[in-house]
N, CA, C and O of each residue as an XYZ file, in Angstrom:
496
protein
N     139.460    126.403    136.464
C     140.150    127.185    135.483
C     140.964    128.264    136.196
O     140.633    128.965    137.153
N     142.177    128.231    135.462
C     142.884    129.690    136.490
C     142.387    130.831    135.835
O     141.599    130.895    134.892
N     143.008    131.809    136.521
C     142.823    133.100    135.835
C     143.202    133.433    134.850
O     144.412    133.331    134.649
N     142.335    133.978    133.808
C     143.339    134.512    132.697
C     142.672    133.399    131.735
O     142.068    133.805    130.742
N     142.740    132.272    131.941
C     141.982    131.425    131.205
C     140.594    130.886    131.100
O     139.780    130.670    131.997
N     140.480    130.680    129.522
C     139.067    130.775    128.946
C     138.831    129.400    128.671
O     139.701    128.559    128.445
N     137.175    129.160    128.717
C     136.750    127.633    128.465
C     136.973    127.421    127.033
O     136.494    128.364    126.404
N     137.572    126.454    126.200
C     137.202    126.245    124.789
C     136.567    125.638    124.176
O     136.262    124.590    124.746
N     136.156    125.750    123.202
C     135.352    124.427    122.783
C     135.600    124.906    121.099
O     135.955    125.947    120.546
N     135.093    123.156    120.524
C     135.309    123.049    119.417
C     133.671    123.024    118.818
O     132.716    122.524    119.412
N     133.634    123.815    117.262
C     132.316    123.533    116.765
C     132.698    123.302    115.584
O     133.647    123.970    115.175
N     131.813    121.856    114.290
C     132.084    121.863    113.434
C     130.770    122.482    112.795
O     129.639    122.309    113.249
N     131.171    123.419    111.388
C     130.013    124.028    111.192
C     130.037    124.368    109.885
O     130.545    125.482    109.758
N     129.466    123.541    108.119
C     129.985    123.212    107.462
C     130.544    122.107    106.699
O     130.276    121.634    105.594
N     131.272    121.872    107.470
C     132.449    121.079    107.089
C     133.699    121.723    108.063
O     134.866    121.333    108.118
N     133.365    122.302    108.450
C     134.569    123.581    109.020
C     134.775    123.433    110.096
O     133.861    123.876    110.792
N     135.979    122.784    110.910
C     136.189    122.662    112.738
C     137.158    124.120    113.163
O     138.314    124.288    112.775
N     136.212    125.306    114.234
C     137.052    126.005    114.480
C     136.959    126.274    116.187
O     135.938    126.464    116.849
N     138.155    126.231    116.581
C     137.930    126.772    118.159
C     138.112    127.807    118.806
O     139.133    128.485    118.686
N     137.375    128.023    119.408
C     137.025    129.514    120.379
C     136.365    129.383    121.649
O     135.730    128.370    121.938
N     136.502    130.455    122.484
C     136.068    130.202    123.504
C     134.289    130.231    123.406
O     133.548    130.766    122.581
N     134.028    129.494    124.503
C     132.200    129.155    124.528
C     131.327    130.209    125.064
O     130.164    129.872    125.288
N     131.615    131.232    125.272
C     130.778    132.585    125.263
C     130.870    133.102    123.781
O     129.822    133.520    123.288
N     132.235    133.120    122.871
C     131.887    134.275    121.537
C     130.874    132.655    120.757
O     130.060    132.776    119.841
N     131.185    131.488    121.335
C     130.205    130.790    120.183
C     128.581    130.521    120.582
O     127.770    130.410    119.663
N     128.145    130.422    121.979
C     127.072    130.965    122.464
C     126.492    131.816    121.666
O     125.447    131.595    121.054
N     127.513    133.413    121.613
C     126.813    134.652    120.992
C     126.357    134.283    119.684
O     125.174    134.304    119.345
N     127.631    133.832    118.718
C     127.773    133.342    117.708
C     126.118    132.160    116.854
O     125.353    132.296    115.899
N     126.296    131.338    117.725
C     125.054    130.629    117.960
C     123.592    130.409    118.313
O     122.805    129.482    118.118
N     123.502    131.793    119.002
C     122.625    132.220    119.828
C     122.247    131.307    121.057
O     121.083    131.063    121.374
N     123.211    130.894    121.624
C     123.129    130.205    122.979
C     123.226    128.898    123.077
O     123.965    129.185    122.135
N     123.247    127.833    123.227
C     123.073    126.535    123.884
C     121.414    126.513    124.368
O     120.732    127.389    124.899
N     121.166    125.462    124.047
C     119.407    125.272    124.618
C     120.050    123.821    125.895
O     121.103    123.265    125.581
N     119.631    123.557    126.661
C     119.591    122.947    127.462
C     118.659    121.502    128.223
O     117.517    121.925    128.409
N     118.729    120.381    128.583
C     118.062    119.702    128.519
C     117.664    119.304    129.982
O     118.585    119.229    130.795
N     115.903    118.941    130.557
C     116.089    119.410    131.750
C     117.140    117.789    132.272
O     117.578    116.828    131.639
N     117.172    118.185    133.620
C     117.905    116.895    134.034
C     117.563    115.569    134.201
O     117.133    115.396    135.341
N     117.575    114.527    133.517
C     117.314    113.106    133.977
C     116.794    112.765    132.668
O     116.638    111.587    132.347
N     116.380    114.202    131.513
C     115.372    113.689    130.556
C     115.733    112.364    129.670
O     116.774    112.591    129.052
N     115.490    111.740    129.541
C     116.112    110.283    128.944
C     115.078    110.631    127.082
O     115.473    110.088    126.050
N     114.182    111.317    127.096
C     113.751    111.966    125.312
C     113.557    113.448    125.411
O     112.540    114.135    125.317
N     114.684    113.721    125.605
C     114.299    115.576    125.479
C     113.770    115.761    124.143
O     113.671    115.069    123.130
N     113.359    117.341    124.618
C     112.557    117.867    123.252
C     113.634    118.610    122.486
O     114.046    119.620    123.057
N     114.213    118.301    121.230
C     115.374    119.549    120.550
C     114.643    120.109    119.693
O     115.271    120.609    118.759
N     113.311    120.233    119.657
C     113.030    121.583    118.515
C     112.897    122.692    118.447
O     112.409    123.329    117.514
N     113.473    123.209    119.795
C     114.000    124.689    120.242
C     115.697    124.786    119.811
O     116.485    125.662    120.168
N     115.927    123.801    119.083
C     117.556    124.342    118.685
C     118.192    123.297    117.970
O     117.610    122.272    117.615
N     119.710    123.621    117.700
C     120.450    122.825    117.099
C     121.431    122.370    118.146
O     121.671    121.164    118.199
N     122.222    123.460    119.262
C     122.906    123.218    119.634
C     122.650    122.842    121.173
O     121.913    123.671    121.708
N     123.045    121.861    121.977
C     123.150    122.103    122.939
C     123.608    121.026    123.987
O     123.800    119.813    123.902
N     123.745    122.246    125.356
C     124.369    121.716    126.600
C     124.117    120.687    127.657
O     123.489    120.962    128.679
N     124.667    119.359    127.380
C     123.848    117.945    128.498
C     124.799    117.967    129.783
O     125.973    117.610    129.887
N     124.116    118.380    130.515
C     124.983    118.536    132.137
C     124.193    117.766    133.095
O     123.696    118.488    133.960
N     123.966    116.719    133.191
C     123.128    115.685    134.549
C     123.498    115.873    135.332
O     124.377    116.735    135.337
N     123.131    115.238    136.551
C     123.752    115.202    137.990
C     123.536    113.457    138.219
O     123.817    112.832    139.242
N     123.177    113.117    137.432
C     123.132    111.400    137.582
C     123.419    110.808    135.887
O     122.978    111.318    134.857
N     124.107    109.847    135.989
C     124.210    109.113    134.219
C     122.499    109.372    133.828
O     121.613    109.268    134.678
N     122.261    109.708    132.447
C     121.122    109.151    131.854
C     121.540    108.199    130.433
O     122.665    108.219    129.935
N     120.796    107.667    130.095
C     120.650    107.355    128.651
C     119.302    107.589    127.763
O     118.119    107.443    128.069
N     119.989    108.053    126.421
C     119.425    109.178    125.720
C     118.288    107.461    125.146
O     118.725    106.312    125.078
N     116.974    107.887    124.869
C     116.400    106.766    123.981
C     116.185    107.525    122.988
O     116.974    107.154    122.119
N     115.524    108.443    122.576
C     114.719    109.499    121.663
C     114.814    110.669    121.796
O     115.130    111.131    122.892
N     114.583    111.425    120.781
C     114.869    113.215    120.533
C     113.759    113.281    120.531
O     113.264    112.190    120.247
N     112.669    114.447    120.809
C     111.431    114.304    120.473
C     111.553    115.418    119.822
O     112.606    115.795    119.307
N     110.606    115.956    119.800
C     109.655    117.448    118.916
C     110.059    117.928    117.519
O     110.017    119.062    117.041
N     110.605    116.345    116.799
C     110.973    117.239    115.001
C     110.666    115.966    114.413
O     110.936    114.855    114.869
N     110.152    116.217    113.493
C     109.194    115.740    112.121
C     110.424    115.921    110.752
O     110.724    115.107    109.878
N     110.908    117.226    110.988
C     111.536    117.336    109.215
C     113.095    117.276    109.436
O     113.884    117.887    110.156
N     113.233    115.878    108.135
C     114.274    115.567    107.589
C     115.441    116.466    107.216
O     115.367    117.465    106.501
N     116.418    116.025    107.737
C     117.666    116.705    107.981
C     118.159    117.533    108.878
O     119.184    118.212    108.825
N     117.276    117.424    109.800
C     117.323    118.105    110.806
C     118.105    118.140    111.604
O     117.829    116.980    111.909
N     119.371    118.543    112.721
C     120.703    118.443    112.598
C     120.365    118.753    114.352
O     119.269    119.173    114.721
N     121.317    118.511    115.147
C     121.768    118.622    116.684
C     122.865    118.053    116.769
O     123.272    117.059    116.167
N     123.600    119.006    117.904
C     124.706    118.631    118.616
C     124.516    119.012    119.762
O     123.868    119.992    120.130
N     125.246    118.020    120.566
C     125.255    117.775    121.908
C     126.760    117.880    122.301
O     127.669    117.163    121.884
N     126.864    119.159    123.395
C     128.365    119.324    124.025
C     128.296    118.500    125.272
O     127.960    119.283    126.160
N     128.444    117.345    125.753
C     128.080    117.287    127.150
C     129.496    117.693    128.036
O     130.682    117.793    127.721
N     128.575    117.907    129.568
C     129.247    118.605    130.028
C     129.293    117.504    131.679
O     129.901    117.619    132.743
N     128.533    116.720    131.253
C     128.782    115.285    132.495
C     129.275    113.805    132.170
O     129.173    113.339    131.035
N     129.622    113.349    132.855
C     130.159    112.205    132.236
C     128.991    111.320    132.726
O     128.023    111.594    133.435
N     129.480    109.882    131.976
C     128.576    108.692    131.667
C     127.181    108.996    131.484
O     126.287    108.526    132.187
N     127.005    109.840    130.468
C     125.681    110.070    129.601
C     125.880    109.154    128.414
O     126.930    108.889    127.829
N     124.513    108.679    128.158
C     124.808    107.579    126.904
C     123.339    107.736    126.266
O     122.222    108.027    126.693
N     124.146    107.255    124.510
C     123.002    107.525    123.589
C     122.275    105.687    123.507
O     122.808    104.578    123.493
N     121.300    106.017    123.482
C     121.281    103.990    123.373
C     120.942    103.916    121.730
O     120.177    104.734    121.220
N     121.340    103.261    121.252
C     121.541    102.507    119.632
C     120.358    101.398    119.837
O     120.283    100.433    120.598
N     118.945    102.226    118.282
C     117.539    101.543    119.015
C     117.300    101.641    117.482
O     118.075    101.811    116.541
N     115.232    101.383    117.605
C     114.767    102.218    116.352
C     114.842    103.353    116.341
O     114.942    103.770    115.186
N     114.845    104.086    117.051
C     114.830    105.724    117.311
C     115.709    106.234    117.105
O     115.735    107.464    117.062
N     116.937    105.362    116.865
C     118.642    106.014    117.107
C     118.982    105.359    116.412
O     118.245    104.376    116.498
N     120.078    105.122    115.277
C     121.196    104.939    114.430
C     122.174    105.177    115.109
O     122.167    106.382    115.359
N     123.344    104.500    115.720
C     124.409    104.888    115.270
C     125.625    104.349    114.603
O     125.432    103.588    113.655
N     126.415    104.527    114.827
C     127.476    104.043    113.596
C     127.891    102.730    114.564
O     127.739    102.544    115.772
N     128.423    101.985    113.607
C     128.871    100.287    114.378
C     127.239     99.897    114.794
O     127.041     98.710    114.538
N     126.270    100.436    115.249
C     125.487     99.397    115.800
C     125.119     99.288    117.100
O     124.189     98.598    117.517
N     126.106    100.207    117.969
C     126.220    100.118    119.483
C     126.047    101.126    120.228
O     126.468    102.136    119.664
N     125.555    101.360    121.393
C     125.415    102.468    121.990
C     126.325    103.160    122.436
O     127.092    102.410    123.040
N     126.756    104.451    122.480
C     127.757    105.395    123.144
C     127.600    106.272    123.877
O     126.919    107.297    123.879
N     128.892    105.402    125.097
C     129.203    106.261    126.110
C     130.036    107.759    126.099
O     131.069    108.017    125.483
N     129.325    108.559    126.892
C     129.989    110.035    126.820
C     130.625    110.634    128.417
O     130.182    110.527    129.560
N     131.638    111.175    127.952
C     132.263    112.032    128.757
C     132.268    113.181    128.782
O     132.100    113.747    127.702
N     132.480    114.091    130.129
C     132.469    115.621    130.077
C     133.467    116.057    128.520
O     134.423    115.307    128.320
N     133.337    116.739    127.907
C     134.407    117.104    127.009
C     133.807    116.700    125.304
O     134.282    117.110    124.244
N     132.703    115.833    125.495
C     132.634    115.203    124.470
C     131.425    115.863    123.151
O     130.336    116.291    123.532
N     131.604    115.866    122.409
C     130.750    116.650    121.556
C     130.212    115.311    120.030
O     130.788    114.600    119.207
N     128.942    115.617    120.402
C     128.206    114.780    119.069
C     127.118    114.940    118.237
O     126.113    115.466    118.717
N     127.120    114.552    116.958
C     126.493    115.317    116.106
C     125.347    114.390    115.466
O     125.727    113.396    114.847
N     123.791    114.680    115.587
C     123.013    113.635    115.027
C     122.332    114.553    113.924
O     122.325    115.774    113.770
N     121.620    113.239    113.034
C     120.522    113.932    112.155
C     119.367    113.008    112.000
O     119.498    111.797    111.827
N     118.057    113.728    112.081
C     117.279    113.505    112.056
C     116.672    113.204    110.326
O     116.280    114.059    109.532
N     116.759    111.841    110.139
C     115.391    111.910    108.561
C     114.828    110.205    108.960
O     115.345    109.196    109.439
N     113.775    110.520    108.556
C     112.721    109.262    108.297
C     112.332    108.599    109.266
O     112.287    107.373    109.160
N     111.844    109.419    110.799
C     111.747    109.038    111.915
C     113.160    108.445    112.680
O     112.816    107.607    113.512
N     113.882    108.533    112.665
C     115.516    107.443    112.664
C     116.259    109.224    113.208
O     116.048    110.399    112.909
N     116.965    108.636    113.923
C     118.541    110.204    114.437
C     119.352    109.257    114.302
O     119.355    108.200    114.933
N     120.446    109.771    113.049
C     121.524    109.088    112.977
C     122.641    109.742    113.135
O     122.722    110.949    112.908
N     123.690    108.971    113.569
C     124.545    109.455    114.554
C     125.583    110.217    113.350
O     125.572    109.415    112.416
N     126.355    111.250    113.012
C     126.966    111.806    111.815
C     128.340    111.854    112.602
O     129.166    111.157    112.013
N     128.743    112.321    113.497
C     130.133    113.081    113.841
C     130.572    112.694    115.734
O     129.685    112.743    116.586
N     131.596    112.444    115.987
C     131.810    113.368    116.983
C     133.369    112.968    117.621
O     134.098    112.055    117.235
N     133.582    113.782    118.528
C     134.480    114.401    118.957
C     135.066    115.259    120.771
O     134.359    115.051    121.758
N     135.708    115.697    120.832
C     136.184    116.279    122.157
C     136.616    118.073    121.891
O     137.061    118.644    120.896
N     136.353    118.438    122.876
C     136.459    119.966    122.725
C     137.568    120.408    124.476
O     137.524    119.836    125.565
N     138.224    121.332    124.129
C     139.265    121.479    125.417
C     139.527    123.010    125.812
O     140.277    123.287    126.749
């Protein structure tokens, strides 16, 4: 990044897509929770939002630590070739698993044991 310039990112929140830089939405948010590295079923019931940065591809099988329906996460990743795998554990749309890139932002929900895939998108 040069000087002078700020990271951006996009959050939809609502219904509502607005962009700003990723420190006032951090604040905004109360931070990004983080996943450790390689975890292939992290735990998201410390948050809604957060930051996937690997140092090697993983693929996602399972969310763990939430029980109640409607339960909502997004994932900004921040590495490339991270992938969600499309299972019992996972829904997603079409049927197929998806590949992610740095930049890429996605939105699941949790009901009836099942994370189904709702949204996603790129942030710049």
């Amino acid at each position: 990044m040069s000087a002078g310039q700020t990271d951006r990112t996009v959050v939809q929140a609502n219904g509502v897509v607005a962009i700003s830089d990723s420190a006032e939405i951090a604040a905004t948010l109360g931070g990004f929770a983080t996943f450790a590295d390689g975890d292939t079923t992290p735990d998201v019931s410390g948050g809604h939002y957060f930051s996937v940065n690997n140092t090697t591809p993983v693929t996602y099988t399972d969310f763990d630590g939430v029980t109640e329906d409607g339960y909502e996460i997004t994932l900004f990743f921040m590495s490339n070739e991270d992938q969600i795998a499309h299972s019992g554990d996972i829904d997603l749309p079409g049927g197929m698993s998806r590949m992610f890139a740095a930049k890429d932002v996605f939105r699941l929900m949790y009901k009836g044991g099942v994370w189904y895939g709702l949204s996603e998108g790129r942030f710049d």
